[in-house]
NUPA-88313 format. One record per residue: z, x, y negated of N, C-alpha, C in turn; residue number from 1. Coordinates in nm, 3 decimals. Last residue first. Layout:
[[Z, X, Y], [Z, X, Y], [Z, X, Y], NUM],
...
This chain:
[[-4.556, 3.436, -3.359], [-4.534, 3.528, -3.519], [-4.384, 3.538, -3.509], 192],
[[-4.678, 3.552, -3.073], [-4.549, 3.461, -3.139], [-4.536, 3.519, -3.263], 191],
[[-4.809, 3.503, -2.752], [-4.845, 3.524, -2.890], [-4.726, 3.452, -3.012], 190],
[[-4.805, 3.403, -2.459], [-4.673, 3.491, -2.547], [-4.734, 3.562, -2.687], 189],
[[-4.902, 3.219, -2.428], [-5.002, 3.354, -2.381], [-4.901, 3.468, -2.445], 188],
[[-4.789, 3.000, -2.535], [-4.790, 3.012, -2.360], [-4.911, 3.153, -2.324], 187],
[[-4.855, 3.066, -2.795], [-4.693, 3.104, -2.766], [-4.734, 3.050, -2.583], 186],
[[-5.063, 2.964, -2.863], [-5.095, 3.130, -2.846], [-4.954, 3.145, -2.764], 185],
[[-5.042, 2.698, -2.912], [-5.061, 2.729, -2.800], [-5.081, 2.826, -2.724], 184],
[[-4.894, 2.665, -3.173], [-4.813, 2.647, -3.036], [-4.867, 2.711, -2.825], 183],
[[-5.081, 2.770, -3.311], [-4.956, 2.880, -3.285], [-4.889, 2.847, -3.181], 182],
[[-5.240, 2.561, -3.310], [-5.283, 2.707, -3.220], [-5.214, 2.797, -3.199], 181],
[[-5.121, 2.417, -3.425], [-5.147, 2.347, -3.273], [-5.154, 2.489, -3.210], 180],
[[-5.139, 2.484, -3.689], [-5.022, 2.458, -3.652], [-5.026, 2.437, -3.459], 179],
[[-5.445, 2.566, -3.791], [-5.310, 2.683, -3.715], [-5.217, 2.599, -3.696], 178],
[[-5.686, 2.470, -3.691], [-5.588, 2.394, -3.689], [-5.458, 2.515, -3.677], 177],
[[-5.952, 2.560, -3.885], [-5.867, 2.619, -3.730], [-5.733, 2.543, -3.749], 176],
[[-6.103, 2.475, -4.080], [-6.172, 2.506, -3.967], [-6.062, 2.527, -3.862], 175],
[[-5.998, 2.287, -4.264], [-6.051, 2.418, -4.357], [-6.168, 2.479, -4.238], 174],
[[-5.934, 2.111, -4.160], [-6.011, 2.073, -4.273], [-6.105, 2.195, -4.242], 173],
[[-5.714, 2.278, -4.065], [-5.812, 2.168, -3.966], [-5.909, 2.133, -4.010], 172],
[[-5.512, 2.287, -4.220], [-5.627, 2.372, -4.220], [-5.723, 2.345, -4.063], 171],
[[-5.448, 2.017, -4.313], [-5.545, 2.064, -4.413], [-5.579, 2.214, -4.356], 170],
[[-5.392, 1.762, -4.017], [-5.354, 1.897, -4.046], [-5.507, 1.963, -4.179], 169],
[[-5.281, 1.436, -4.186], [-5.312, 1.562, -4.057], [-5.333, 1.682, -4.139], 168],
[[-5.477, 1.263, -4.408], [-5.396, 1.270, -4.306], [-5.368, 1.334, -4.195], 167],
[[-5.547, 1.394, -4.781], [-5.546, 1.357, -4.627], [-5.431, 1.335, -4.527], 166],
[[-5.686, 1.241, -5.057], [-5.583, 1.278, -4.972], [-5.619, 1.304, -4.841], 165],
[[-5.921, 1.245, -5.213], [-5.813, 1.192, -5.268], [-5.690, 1.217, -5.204], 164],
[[-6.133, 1.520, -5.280], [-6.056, 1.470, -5.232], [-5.931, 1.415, -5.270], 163],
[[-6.301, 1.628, -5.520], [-6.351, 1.537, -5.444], [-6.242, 1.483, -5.361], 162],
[[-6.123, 1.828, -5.660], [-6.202, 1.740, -5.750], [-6.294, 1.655, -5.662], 161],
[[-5.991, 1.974, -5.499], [-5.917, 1.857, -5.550], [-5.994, 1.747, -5.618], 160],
[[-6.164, 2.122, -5.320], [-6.129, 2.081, -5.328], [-6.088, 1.958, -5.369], 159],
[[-6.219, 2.388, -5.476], [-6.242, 2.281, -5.571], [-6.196, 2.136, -5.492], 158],
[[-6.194, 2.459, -5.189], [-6.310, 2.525, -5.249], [-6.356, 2.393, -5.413], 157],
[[-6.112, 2.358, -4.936], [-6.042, 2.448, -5.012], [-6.158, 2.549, -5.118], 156],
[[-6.267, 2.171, -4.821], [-6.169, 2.132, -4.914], [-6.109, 2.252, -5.015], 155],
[[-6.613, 2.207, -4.890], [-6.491, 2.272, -4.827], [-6.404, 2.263, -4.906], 154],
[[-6.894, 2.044, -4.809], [-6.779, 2.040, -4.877], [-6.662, 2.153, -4.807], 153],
[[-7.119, 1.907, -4.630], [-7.148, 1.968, -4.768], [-7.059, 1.972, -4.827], 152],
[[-7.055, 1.863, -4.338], [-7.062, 1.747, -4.455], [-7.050, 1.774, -4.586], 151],
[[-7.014, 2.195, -4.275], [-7.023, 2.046, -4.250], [-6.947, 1.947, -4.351], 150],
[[-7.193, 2.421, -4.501], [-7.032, 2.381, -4.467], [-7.082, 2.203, -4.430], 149],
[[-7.377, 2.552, -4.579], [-7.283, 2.637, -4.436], [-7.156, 2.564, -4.425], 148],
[[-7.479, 2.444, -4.856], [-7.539, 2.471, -4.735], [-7.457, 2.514, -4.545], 147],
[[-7.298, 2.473, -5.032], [-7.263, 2.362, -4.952], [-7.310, 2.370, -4.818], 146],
[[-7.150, 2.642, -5.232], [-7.214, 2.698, -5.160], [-7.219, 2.540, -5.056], 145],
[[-7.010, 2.538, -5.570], [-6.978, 2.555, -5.414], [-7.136, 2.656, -5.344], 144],
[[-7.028, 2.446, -5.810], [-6.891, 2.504, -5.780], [-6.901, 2.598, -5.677], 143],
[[-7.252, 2.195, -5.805], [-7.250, 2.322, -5.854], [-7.158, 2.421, -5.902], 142],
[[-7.119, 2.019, -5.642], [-7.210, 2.116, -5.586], [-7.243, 2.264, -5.676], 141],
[[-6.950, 1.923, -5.852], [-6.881, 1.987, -5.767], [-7.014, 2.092, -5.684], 140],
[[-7.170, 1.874, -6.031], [-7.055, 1.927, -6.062], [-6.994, 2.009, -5.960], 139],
[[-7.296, 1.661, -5.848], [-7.328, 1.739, -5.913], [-7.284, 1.850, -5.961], 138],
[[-7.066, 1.408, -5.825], [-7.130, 1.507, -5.694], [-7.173, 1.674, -5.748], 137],
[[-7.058, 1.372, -6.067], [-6.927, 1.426, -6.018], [-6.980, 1.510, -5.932], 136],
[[-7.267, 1.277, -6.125], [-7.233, 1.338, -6.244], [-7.107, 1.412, -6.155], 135],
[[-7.255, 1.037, -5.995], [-7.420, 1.120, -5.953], [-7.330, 1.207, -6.050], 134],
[[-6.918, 0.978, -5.880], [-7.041, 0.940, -5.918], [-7.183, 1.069, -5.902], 133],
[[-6.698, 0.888, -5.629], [-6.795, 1.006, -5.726], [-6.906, 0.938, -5.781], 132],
[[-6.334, 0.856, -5.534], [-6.467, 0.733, -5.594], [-6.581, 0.871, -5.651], 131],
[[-6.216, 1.063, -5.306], [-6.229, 0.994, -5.470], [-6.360, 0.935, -5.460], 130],
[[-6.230, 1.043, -4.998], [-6.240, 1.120, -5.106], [-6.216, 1.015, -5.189], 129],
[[-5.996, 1.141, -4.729], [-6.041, 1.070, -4.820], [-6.080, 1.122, -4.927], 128],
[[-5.987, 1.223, -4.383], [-6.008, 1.267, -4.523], [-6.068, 1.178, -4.587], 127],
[[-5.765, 1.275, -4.076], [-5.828, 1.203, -4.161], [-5.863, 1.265, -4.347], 126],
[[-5.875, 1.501, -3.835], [-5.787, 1.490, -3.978], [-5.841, 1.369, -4.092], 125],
[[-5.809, 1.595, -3.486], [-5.897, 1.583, -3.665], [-5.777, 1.496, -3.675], 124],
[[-5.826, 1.868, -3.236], [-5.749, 1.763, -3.342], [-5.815, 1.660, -3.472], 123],
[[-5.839, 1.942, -2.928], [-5.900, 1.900, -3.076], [-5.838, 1.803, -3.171], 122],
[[-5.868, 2.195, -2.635], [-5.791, 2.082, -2.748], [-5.881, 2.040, -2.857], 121],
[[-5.800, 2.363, -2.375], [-5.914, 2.316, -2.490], [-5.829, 2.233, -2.520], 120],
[[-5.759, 2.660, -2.180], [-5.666, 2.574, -2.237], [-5.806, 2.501, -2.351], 119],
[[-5.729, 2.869, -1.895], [-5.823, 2.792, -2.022], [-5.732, 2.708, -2.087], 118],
[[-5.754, 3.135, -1.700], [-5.678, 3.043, -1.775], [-5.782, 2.994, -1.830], 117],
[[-5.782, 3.367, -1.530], [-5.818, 3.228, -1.505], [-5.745, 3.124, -1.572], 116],
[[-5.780, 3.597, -1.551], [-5.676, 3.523, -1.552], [-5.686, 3.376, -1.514], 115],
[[-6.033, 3.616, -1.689], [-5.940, 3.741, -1.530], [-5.864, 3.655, -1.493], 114],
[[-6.064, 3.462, -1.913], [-6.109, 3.425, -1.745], [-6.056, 3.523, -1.618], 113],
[[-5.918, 3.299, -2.070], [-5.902, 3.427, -2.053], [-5.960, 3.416, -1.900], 112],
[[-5.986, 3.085, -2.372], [-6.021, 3.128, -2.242], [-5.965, 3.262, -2.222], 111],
[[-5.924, 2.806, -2.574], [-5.868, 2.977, -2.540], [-5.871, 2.981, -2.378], 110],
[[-6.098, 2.626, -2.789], [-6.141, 2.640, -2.632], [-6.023, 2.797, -2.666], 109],
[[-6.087, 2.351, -3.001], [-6.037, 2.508, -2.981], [-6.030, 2.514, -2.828], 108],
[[-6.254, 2.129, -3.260], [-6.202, 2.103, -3.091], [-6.181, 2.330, -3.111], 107],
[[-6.206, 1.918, -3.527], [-6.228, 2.062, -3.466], [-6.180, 2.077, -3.336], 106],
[[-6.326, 1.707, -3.719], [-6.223, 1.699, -3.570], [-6.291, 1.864, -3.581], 105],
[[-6.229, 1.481, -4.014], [-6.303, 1.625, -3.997], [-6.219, 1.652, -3.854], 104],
[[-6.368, 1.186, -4.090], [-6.268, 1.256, -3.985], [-6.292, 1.392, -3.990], 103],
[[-6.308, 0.958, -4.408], [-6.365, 1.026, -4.283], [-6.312, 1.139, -4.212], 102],
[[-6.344, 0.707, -4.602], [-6.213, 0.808, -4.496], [-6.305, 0.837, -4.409], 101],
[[-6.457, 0.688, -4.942], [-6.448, 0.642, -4.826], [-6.335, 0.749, -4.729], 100],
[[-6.528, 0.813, -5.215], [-6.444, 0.639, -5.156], [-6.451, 0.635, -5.030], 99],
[[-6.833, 0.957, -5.033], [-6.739, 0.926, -5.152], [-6.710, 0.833, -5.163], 98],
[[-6.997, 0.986, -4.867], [-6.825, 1.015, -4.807], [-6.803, 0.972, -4.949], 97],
[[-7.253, 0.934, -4.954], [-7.213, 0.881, -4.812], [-7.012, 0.915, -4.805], 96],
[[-7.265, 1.159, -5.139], [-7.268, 1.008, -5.205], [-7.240, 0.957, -5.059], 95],
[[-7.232, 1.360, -4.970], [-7.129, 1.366, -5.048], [-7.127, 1.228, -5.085], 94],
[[-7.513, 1.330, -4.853], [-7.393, 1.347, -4.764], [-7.288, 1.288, -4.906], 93],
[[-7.672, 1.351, -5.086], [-7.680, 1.285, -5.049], [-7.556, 1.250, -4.949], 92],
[[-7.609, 1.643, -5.166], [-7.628, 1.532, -5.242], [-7.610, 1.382, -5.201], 91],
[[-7.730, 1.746, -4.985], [-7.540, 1.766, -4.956], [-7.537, 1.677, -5.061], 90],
[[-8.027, 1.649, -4.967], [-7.908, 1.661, -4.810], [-7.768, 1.639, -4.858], 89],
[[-7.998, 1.845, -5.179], [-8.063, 1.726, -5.228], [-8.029, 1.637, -5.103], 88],
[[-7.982, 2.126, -5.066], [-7.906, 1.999, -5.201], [-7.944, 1.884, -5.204], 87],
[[-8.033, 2.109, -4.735], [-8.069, 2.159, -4.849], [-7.991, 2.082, -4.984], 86],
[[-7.916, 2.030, -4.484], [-8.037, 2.128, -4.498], [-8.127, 2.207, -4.667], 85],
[[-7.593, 2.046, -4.440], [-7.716, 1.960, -4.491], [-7.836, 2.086, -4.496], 84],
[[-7.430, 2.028, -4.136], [-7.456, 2.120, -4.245], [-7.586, 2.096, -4.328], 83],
[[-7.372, 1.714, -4.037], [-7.379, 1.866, -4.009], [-7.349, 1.908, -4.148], 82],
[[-7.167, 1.453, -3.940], [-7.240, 1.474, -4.076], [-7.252, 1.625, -4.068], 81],
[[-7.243, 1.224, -3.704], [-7.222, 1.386, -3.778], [-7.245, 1.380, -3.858], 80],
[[-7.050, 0.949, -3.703], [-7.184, 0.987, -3.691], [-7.172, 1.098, -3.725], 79],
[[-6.810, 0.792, -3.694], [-6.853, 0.847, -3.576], [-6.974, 0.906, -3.550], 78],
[[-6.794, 0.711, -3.942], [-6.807, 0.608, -3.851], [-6.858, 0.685, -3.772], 77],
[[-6.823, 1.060, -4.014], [-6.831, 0.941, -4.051], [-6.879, 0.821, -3.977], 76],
[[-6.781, 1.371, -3.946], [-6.762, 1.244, -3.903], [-6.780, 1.141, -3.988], 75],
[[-6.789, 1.724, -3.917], [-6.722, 1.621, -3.984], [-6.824, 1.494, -3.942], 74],
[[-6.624, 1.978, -3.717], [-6.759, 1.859, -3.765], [-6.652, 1.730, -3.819], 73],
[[-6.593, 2.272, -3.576], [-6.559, 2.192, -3.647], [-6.656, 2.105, -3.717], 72],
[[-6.455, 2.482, -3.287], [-6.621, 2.415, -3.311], [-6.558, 2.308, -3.398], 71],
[[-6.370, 2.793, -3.174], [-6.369, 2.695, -3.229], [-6.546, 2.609, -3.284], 70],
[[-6.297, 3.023, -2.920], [-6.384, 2.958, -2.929], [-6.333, 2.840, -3.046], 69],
[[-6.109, 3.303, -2.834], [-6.078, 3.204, -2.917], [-6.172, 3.135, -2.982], 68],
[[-5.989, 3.454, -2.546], [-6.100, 3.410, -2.636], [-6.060, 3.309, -2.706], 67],
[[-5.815, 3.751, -2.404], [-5.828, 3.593, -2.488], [-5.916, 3.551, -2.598], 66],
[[-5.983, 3.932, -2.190], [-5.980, 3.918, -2.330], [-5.924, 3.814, -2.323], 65],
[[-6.163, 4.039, -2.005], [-5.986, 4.082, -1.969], [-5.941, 4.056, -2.131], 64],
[[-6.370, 3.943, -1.994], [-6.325, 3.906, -1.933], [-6.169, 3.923, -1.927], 63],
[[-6.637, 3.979, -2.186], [-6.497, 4.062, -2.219], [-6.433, 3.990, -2.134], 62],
[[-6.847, 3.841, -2.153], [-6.881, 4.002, -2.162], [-6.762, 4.058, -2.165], 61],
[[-6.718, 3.559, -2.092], [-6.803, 3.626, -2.022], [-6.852, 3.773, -2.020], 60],
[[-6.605, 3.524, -2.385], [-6.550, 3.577, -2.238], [-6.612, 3.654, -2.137], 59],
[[-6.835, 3.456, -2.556], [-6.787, 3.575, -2.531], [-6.700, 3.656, -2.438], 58],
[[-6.891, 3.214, -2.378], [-6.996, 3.298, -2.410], [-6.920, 3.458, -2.416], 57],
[[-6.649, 3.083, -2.431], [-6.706, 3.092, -2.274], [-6.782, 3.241, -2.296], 56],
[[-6.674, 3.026, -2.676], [-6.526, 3.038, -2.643], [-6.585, 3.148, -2.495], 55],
[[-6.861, 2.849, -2.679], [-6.812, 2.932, -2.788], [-6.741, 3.032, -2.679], 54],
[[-6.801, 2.625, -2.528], [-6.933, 2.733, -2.494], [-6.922, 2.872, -2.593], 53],
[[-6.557, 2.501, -2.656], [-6.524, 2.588, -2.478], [-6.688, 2.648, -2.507], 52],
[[-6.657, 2.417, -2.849], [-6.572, 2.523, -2.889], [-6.568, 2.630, -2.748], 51],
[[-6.829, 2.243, -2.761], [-6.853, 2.335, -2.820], [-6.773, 2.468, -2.865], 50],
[[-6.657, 2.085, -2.649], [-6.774, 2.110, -2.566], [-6.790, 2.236, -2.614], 49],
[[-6.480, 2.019, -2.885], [-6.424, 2.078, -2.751], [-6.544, 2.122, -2.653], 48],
[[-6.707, 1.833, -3.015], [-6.619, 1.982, -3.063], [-6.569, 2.042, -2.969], 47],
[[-6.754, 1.651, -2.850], [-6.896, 1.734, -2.860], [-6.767, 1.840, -2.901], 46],
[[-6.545, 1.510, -2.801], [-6.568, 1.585, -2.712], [-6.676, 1.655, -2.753], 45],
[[-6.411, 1.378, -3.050], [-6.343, 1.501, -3.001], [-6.438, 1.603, -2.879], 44],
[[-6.665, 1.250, -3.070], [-6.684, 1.341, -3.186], [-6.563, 1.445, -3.129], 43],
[[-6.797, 1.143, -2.736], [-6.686, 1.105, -2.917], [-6.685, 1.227, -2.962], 42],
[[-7.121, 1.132, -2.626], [-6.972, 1.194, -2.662], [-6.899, 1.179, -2.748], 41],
[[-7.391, 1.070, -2.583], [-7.331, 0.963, -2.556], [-7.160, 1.023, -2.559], 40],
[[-7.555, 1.182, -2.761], [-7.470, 1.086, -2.787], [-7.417, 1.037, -2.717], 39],
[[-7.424, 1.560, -2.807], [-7.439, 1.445, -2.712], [-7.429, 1.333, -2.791], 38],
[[-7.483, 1.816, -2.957], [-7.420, 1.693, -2.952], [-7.490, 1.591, -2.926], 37],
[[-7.399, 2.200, -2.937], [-7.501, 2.068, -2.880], [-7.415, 1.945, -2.939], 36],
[[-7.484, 2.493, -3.012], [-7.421, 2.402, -3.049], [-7.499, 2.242, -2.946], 35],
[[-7.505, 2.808, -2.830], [-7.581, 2.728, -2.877], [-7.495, 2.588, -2.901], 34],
[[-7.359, 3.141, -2.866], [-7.366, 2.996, -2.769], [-7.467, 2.899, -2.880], 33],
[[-7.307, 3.359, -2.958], [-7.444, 3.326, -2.999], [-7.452, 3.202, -2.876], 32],
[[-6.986, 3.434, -3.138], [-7.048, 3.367, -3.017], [-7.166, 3.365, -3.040], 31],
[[-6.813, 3.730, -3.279], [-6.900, 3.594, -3.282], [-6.982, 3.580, -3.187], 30],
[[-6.571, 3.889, -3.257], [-6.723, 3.895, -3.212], [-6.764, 3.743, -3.183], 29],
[[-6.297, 4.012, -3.434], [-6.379, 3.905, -3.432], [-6.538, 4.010, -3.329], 28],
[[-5.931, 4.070, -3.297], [-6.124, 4.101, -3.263], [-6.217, 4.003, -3.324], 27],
[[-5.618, 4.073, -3.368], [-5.726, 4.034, -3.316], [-5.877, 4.101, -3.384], 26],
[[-5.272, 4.023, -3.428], [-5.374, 4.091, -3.404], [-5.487, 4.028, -3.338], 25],
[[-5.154, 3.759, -3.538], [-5.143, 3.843, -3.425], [-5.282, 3.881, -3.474], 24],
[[-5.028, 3.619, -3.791], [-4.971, 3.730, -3.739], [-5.029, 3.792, -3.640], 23],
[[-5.119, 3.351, -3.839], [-5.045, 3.360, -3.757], [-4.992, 3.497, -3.691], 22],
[[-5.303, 3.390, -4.041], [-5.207, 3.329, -4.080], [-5.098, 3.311, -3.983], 21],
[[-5.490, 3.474, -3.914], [-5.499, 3.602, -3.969], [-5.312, 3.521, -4.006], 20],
[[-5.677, 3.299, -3.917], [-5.600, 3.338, -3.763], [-5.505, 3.443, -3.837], 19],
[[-5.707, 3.151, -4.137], [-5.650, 3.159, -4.097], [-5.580, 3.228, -4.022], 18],
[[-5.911, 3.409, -4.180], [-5.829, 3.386, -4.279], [-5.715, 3.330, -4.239], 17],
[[-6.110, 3.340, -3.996], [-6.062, 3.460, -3.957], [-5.900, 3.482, -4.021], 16],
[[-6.187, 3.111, -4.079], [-6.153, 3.133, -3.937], [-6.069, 3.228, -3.907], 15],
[[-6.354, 3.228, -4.307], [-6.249, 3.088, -4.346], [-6.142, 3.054, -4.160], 14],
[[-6.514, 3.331, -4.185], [-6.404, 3.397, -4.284], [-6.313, 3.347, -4.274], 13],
[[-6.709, 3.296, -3.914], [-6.658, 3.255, -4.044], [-6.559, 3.307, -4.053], 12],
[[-6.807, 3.349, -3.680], [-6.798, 3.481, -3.799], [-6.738, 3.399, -3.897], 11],
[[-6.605, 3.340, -3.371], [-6.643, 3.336, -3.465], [-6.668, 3.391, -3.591], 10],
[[-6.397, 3.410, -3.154], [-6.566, 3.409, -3.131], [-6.544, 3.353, -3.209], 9],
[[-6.129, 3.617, -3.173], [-6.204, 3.493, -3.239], [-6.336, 3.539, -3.196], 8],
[[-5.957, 3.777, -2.885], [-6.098, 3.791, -3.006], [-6.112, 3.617, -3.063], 7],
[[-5.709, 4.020, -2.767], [-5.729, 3.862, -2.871], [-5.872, 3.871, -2.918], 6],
[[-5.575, 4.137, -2.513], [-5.671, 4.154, -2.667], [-5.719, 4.037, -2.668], 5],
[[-5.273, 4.012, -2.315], [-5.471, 4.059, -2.374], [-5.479, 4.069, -2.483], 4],
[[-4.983, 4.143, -2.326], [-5.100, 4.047, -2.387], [-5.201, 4.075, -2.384], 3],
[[-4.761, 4.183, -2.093], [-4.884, 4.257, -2.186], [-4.976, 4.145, -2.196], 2],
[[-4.456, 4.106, -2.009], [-4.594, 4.072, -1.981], [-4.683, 4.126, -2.094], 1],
């Protein structure tokens, strides 16, 4: 059986880095779908909403493609925590997650529409941080880039100096759950 051409609809790096962790070849062309979140949706379904419009968008121009739509958000008591709008936002976010457990969920839409396949999923990850103070937050912001990253943090980016542990998958954290996605490239016969 001949595999479709593979595309990530997405421009992040940190996306690509992974996919890149599973051996198969692939296309980035980033989605221009529009993000939405419902309230009245659990935090798995706005991501999976989002990942499938992701996911959809670029199908739609490449039809004889496997699409690889992702959508990742972080959570607290079930509230978003986006991408802060400015420091003094990721300042604030960070003092909201510090000492505390919160969810980072990423939902993954793989569409191949000739085919008429789909497959969506989402996983999250529990995350704890360390106790911070105004002197810690600080520090770490000034390490990072916070602006482009939900709930003003990327574990793999210093990392250690805000997080106390997690539960589940750390590149789920990061954005692409590769352990779920290898299982699920293998029913499109994608196999490192």
């Amino acid at each position: 059986m001949k595999r479709p051409l593979l595309i990530l609809a997405s421009a992040s790096p940190r996306r690509a880095e992974l996919l890149k962790l599973l051996r198969v070849k692939f296309r980035i062309i980033p989605s221009d779908a529009t993000e939405v979140a419902h309230e009245h949706l659990t935090p798995l379904e706005i991501c999976q909403l989002n990942a499938h419009r992701k996911a959809r968008a670029v199908a739609k121009k490449i039809p004889d493609a496997l699409v690889i739509g992702a959508d990742t958000l972080v959570f607290l008591d079930n509230k978003i925590l986006g991408k802060p709008r400015n420091l003094a936002d990721a300042r604030r976010m960070l003092a909201r997650l510090q000492g505390r457990t919160h969810q980072v969920v990423t939902g993954v839409s793989l569409i191949h529409l000739r085919a008429h396949r789909e497959r969506v999923f989402a996983i999250s990850t529990d995350v704890l941080f360390h106790p911070l103070d105004a002197g810690q937050i600080r520090d770490y912001l000034s390490r990072i880039n916070p602006l482009d990253k939900a709930g003003a943090y990327a574990i793999q980016e210093s990392g250690e100096r805000i997080v106390s542990e997690i539960s589940g998958s750390y590149s789920n954290v990061v954005g692409l759950p590769v352990e779920r996605l290898r299982e699920e490239l293998s029913a499109w016969n994608y196999g490192s």
